[in-house]
N, C-alpha and C positions, 0 to 999 in steps of 0.2 A: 539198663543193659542187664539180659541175665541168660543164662541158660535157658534150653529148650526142656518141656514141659515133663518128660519120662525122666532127664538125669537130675531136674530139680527136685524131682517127689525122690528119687532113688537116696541119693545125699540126703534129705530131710528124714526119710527111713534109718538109712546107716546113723547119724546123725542121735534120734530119738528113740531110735530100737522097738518102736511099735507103730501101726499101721495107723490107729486113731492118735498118736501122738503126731504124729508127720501131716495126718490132715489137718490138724489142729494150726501147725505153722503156716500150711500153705495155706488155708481157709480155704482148702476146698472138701470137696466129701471122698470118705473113708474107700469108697469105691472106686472113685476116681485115682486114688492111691495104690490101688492093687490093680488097677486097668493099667495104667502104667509102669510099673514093676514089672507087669506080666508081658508089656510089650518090650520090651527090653531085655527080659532073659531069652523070648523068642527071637529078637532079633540077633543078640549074642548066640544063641544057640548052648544056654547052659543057665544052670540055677544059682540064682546071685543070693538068694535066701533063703533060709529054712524057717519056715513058720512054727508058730507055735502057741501055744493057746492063749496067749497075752503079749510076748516078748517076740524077736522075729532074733533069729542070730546069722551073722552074712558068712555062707564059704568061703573057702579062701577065694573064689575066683568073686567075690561080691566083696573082698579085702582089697583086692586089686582094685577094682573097678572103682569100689570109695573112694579110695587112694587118690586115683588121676581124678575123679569128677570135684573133689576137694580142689585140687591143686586150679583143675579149670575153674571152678567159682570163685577162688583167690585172685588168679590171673582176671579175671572178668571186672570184679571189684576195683582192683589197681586199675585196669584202664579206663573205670567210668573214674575215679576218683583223680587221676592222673588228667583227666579230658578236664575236671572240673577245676583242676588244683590252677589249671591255664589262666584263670580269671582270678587267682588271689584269694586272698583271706575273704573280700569284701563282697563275694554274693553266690550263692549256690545254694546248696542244703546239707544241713549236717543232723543227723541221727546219732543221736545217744540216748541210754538206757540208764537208770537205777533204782538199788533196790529202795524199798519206803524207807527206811534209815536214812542208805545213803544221799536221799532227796535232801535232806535236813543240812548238810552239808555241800550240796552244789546248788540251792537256791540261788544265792547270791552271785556266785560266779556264770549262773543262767541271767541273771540279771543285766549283772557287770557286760557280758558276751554280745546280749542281743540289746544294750546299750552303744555300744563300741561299735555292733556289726548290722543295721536293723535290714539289709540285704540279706542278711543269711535268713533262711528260712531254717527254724529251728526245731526238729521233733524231737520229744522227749518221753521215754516211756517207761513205764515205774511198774514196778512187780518185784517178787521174793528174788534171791538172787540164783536161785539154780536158773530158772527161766531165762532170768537177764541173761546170763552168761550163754545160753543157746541162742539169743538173738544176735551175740559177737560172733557167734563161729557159723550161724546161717547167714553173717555178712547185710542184718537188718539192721544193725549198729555199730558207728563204727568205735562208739568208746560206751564204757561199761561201768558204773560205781557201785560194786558190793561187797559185800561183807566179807571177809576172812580171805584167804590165798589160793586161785585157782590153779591146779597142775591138768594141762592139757597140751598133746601135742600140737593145736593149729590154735594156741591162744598166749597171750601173755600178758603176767600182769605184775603191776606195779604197785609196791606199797604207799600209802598215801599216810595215813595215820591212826594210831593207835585209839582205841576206844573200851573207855569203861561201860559195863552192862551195870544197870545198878538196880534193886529189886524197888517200886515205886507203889507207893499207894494212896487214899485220900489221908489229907492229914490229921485226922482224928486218928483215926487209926493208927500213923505213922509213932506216935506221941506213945505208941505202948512197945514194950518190949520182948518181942514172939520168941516164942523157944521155936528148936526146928518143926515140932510135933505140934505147934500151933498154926505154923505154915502148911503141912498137908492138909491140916482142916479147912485151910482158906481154899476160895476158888481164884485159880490162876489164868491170866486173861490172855490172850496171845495172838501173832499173825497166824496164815495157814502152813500146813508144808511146805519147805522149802525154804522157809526165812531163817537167814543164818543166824540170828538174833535168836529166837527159837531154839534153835539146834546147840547154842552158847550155853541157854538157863536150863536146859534140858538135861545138858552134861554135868551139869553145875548139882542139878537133883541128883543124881546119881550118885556125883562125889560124897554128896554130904547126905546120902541115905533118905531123901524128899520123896516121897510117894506122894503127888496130891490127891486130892479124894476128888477133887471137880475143876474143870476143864472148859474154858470158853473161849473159840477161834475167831477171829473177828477180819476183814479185808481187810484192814487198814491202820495204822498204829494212830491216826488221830481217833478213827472208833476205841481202839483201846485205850488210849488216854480217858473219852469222855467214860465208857463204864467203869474205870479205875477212880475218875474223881467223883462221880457216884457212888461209888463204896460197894459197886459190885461184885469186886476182888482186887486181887494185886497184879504187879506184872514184874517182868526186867525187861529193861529197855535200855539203850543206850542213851548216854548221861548228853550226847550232843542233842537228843530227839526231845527233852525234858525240858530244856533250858529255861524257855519261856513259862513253863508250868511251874517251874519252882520256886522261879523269882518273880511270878504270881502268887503263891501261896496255895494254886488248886491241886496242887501232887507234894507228894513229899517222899524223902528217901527213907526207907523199911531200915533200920540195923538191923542185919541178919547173921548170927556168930558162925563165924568161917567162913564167908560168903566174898569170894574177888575173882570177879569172871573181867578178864580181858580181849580182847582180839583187837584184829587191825582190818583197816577197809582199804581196799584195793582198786585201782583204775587198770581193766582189762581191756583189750583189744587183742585184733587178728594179729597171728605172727607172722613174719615175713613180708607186713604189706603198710609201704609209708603212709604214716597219716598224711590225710591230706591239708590244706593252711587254715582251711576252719578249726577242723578238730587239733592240730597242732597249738593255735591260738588261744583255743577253748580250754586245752590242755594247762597251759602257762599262766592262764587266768586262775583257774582252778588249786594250781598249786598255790600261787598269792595268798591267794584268799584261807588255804589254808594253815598259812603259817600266820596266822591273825587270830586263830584260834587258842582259847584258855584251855590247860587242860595236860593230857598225858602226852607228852612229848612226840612228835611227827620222824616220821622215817621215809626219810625222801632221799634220792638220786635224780641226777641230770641225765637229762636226756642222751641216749646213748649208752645208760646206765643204768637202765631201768634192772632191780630186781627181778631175778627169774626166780621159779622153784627149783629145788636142789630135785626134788622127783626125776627119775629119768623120762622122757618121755613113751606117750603112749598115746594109742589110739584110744579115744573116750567113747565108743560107741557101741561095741557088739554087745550083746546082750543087754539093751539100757546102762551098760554102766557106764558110769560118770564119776572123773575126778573132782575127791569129796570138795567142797566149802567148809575150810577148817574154821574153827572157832575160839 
């Protein structure tokens, strides 16, 4: 079930605040995006956007208009998921998303799930978490595992547990003891924009005056582990994503003087729309499994309970902006 084809590209515009960002979601092309936009301000008889040479910002009458095409893709959502919730935990399809970290941590409970439920058809989709988090609120998933605490008016999220970043390298290496000024010289290995991980050891430079001198982005944090244990540079990663590496012996933890980056990772979804009994399911499993975990202490609530951001709410969309992924 979804909307028709002009207020879905419209919403993925508002949404993503640029024209090849919104094609990108819909997979279709950038044209087809402004063909329908355009047929929509004609049909309304008014300009729902102001373009611009990258970013697109909606007038107030394309504030409005987001506004209800929101609330309709919400409504639409709950009644496929409400039509599907009819049949139980035990067979339908459940869509969730996280980010490469948070994989590290809902393996198991993916396991445990489509153990328990081998009806459910189960998609999973992994990417940085600003992305992820657009997949929650264009309603292509209905639960979300990323890094740090999303504030958005049509999302909500829930803290799951706290995580140390810790800076990792091969173990020869690790065995020496770097001044800061030995750190800039090294090359730093990392996912791409976007990864709140990333954005953690980034602030982390700053704090502690780190200018590196070289720089390698990698898709994936298993590529970044193999160049790390190759002695191609160093990284920070979270200390859940390591585990096996360290008590393998292929990585090893950098002491780095002053160095304690923490955050916490968060399970997102739509606001105001019941999960349905998979992802409800999915959800309870998840939690289990993470309170089985060694390590920095979990901050959970029950259900009904879930953590909100203290942020007032806001529309996350005009002009590209987007409420940050704290770290």
């Amino acid at each position: 079930m979804q909307l028709e084809a002009r207020l879905r590209a419209f919403a993925a515009l508002a949404r993503r605040g640029s024209f090849s960002a919104a094609a990108e979601e819909l997979v279709i092309s950038q044209p087809a995006v402004s063909k329908h936009v355009a047929e929509l301000e004609a049909e309304l008889g008014t300009r729902l956007v102001i373009r611009g040479s990258r970013r697109i910002r909606l007038t107030p009458a394309g504030e409005f208009v987001a506004d209800h095409v929101e609330r309709a893709e919400a409504l639409v959502a709950q009644a496929a998921r409400g039509a599907r919730s009819l049949a139980g935990a035990e067979t339908g399809r459940l869509a969730i998303a996280t980010s490469g970290t948070g994989m590290y941590l809902a393996v198991d409970a993916i396991a445990e799930f489509h153990a328990a439920h081998p009806r459910v058809d189960l998609d999973v989709q992994i990417g940085t978490s600003e992305p992820i988090v657009e997949l929650v609120r264009a309603h292509r998933a209905e639960l979300a595992i990323v890094g740090g605490f999303t504030a958005a008016r049509d999302v909500e999220s829930e803290t799951l547990v706290e995580d140390d970043i810790v800076v990792v390298a091969a173990p020869g290496m690790a065995r020496s003891r770097p001044t800061l000024r030995d750190l800039e010289r090294l090359t730093w290995i990392s996912r791409e924009e976007g990864s709140s991980t990333r954005a953690a050891f980034e602030a982390a430079w700053r704090d502690l005056g780190i200018t590196p001198s070289g720089r390698i982005s990698l898709p994936s944090w298993e590529a970044v582990k193999l160049a790390v244990a190759k002695g191609a540079g160093v990284s920070g990663m979270s200390r859940y994503a390591v585990t096996t590496e360290l008590a393998a012996g292929t990585l090893a933890i950098l002491r780095v003087p002053g160095w304690r980056v923490r955050r916490h990772f968060s399970l997102v979804h739509a606001r105001d729309i019941p999960l349905s009994p998979p992802a409800e399911r999915f959800r309870a499993i998840l939690l289990n499994e993470l309170r089985k975990l060694p390590g920095p202490t979990a901050r959970r609530t029950p259900r009904g309970g879930a953590l909100r951001s203290s942020a007032k709410p806001r529309r996350a969309r005009s002009g590209g902006q987007k409420a940050p992924l704290t770290a």
